[in-house]
N, C-alpha and C positions, 0 to 999 in steps of 0.2 A: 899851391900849398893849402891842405884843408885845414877847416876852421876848426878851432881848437873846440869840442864838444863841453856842452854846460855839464857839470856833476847834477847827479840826479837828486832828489832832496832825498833825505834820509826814511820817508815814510814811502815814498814811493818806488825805493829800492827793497822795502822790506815787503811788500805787496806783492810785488811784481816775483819778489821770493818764494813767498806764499804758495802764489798760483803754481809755482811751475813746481814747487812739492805736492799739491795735492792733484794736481792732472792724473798723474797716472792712478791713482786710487778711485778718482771717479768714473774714469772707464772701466776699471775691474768691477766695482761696485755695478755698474749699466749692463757687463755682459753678465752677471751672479746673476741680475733678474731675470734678465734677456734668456739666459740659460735653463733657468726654473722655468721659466712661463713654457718655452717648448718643450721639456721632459712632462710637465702636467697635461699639456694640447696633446703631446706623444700616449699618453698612460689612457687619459677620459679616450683615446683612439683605439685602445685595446679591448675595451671593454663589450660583454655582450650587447650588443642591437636589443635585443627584445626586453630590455626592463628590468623593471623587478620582480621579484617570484610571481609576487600576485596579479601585475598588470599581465604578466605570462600566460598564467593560467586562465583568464577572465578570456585571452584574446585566443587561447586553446579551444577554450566549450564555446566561442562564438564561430571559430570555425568548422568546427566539429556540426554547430547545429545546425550552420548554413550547406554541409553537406547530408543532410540526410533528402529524403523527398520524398513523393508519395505512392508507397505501393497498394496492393490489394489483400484484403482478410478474406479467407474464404472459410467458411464455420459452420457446424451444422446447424438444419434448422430446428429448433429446439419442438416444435410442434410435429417435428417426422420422429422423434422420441421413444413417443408410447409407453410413458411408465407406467409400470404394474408394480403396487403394493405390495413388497416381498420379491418381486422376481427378480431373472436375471437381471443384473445392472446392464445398461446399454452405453454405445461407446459415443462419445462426444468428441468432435475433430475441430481442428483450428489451425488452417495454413496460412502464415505470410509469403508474398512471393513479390517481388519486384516487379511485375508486369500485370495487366488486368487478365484475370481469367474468369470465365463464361460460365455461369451455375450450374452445377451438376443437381443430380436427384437427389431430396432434400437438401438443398446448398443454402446457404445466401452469402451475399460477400458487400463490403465495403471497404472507404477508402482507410488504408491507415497509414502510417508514420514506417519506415524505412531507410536503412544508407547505415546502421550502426549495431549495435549488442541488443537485439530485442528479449523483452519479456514478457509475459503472457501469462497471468491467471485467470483461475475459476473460482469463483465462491458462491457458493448455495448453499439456500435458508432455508426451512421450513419444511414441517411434517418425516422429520425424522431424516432426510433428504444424506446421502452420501456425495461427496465428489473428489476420485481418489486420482491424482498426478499420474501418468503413467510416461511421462517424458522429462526429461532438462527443463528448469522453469525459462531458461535464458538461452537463445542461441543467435546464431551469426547471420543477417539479412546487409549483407555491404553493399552487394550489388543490384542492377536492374537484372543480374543471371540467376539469383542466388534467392533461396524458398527456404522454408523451414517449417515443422509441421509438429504442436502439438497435441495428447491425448489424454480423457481422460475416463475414466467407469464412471458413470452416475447409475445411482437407485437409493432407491424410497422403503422405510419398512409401514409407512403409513399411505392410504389415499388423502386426497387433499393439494393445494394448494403448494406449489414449493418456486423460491426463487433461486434464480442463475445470472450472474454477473459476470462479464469477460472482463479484463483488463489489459492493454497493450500500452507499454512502455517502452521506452530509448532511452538505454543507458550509454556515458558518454565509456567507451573502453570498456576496460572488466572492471572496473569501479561500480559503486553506487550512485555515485551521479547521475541524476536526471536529465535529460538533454529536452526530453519534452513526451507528455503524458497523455494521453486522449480522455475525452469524458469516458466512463462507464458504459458498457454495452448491457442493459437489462432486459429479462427475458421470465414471464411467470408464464409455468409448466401445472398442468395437471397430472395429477398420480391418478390414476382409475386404481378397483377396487378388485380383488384377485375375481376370476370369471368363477361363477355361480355361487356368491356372497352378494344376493341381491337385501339381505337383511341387514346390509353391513352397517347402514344407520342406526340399529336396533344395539350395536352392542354397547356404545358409549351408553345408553339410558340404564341399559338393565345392569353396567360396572356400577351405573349409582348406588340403582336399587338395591345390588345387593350388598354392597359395601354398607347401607343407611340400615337393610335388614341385620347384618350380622351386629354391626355398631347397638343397634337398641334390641338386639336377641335379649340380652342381659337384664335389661330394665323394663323389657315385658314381662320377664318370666319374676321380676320380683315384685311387678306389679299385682301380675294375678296371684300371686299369693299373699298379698297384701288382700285382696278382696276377698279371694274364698276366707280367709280367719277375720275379718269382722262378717259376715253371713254367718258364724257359726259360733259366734259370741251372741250375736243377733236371736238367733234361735235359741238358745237356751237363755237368754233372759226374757221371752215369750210364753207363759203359759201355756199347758196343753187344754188343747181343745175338749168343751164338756167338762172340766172340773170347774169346783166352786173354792174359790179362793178363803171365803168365811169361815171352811170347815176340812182343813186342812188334815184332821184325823180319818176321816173317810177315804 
């Protein structure tokens, strides 16, 4: 016969209540989190790899610059020129190529930057000096297969002194972006003076002279007549020669 069970006390039947009303709430409550936390772990799983726009972009032109490498300039030599003051303009070349190539007559060549959008100017100073584009300032060097060849007319309407600067650039794409820039290539050129103007020295003085003659044309000529009329105020407040001034009636 079993033993007659003790009644529970009144506080710890209402406990025991308790619990077993909120059980199942706090499992719902543990899977709601349970739940969210893997839809969040699922979503940040979806998202692109590479960043944010800008960490993108930085890890873009870092790649970019890590492929570019070193090919060869090949350029005229500015001393196989020959400028003549007023003449024909002569023609100035500028080839990139992805492999080294061997100097031609009048050449010279060094190393330059390659693998991307190259750019290539010319800028020249002095003595009246022209240097007119005859190419695309930019074009495509990708490969160790792949050359590209600018040109340009230079000429001079004066002799003298004139400067020539290259400039070779890597742009990242067809943007403006710089990917990397080489120092300045400089280069001073003599203009000679057109053949038989062995007086060519002689003309800059005498532009002075004559410029300083005609400038005081004006002030000579109002000078001497500033001098001929007191000479001739001069002379008539001079007596004549052999009269006597005491007897004025004679």
């Amino acid at each position: 016969m079993a033993a007659p069970q003790e009644p529970r006390p009144p506080e710890r039947a209402a406990a025991a209540g308790l619990a077993s009303d909120c059980f199942p709430w706090t499992v719902l409550t543990v899977l709601i989190v349970l739940g969210s936390s893997v839809f969040l772990f699922l979503g940040r799983s979806d998202e692109p790899k590479g960043g944010t726009p800008q960490r993108t972009y930085v890890d873009e032109i870092g790649q970019a610059r890590r492929q570019l490498f070193t090919g060869e300039l090949v350029r005229t030599d500015t001393g196989s020129l020959h400028l003549v003051a007023g003449g024909e303009p002569r023609q100035f070349r500028a080839r990139i190529m992805g492999t080294w190539h061997a100097d031609g007559p009048g050449e010279t060549h060094s190393p330059t930057s390659a693998g991307a959008e190259i750019g290539v100017k010319l800028h020249c100073s002095g003595a009246h000096v022209r240097c007119t584009p005859l190419s695309s300032e930019r074009q495509n060097v990708l490969s160790k297969s792949d050359s590209a060849t600018w040109l340009w007319d230079v000429g001079a309407e004066r002799a003298g002194t004139v400067s020539m600067t290259l400039t070779v650039t890597a742009y990242y794409r067809d943007t403006d972006t710089v990917l990397l820039e080489k120092p300045p290539l400089t280069a001073r050129v003599e203009v000679a003076s057109p053949p038989g103007d062995g007086l060519a020295w002689l003309k800059q003085p005498w532009r002075w002279l004559s410029g300083a003659i005609t400038s005081l044309g004006g002030l000579a000529v109002s000078l001497s007549a500033v001098i001929t009329l007191a000479v001739m105020v001069a002379r008539r407040r001079t007596p004549a020669a052999g009269s006597d001034p005491a007897d004025p009636g004679e």
